[in-house]
C-alpha positions as MATLAB code, in Angstrom:
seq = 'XXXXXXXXXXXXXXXXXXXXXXXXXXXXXXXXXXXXXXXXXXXXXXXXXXXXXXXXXXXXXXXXXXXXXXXXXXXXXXXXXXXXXXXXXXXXXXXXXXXXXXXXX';
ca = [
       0.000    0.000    0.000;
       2.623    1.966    0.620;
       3.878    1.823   -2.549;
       0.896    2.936   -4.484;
       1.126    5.859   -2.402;
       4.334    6.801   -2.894;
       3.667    5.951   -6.796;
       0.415    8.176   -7.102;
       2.452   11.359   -5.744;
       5.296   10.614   -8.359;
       2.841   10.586  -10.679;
       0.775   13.618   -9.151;
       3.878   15.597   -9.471;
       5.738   14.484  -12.691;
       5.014   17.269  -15.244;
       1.690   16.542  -16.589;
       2.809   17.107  -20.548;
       4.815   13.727  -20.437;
       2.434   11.799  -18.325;
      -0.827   12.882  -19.550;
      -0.005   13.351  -22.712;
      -2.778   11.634  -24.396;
      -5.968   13.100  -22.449;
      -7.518   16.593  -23.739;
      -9.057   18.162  -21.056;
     -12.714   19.385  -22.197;
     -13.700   23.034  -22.268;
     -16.912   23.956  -20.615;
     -19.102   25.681  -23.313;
     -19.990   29.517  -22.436;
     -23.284   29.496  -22.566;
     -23.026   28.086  -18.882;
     -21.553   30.426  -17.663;
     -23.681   33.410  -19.007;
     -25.516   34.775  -15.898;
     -28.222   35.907  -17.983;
     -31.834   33.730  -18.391;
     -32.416   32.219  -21.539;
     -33.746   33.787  -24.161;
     -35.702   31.334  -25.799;
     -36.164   27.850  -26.109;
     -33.835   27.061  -28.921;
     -31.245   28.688  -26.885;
     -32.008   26.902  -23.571;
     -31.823   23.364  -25.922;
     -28.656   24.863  -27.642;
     -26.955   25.042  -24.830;
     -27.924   21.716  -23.101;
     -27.050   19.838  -26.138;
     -23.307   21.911  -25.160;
     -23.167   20.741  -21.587;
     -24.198   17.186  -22.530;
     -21.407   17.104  -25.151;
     -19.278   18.271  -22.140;
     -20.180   15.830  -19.681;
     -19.409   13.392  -22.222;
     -16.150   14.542  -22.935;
     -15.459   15.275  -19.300;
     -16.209   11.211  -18.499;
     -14.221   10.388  -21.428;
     -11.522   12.890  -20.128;
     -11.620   11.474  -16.669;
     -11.009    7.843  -17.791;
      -8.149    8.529  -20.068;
      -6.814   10.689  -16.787;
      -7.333    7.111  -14.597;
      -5.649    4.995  -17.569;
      -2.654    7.070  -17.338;
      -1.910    6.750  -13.681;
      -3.143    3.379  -13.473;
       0.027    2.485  -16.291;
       1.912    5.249  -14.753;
       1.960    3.209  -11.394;
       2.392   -0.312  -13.343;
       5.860    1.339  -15.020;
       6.727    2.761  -10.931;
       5.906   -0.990   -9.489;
       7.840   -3.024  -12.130;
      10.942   -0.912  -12.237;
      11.255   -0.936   -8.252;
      10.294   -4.460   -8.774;
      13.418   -4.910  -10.807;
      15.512   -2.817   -8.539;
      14.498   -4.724   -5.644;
      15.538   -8.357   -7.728;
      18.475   -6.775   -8.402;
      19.448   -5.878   -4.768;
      18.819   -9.482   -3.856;
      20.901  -11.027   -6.279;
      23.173   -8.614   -5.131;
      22.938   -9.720   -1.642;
      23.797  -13.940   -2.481;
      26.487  -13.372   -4.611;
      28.331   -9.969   -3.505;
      30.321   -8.713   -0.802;
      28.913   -5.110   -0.534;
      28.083   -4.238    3.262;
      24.681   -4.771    3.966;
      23.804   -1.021    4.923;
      25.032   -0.093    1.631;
      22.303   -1.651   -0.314;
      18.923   -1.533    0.628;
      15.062   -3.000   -1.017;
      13.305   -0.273   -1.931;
       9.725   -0.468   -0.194;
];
């Protein structure tokens, strides 16, 4: 548990450009926004339509977002996973002090 932790702020704080490179963040149509009342009924269904689309986009948005940490964290866990091995074969077959080499997590 610790781990994911640990992974999940790495990946919170990595720059967002490399990690999230493939999701598009939606942009919330304007017409929401407007503090006025509608003026008519074409424009009240003109702009639902809008916010639909954006919900859509926003779920859409959200899932690419959970696909990226979720690898994100697979690519932390394996290459720790790999240190770790490493450490261990380290340990049978190396004379390195102990308190110089250390698992990771």
């Amino acid at each position: 548990m610790r781990l994911l932790w640990v992974g999940l702020v790495i990946v919170l704080v990595a720059p967002s450009s490399t990690v999230l490179a493939e999701c598009v963040e939606p942009i919330p149509p304007s017409c929401a926004k407007q503090q006025a009342m509608f003026s008519d009924r074409p424009e009240f269904e003109q702009c639902r339509e809008e916010v639909e689309l954006f919900r859509r986009q926003t779920r859409e948005y959200l899932l690419c977002l959970k696909a990226e940490v979720g690898a994100a964290l697979d690519h932390f866990n394996n290459t720790i996973d790999l240190f770790n091995q490493r450490t261990r074969l380290t340990d049978k077959h190396s004379q390195i002090k102990p308190a110089a080499k250390e698992e990771i997590y």
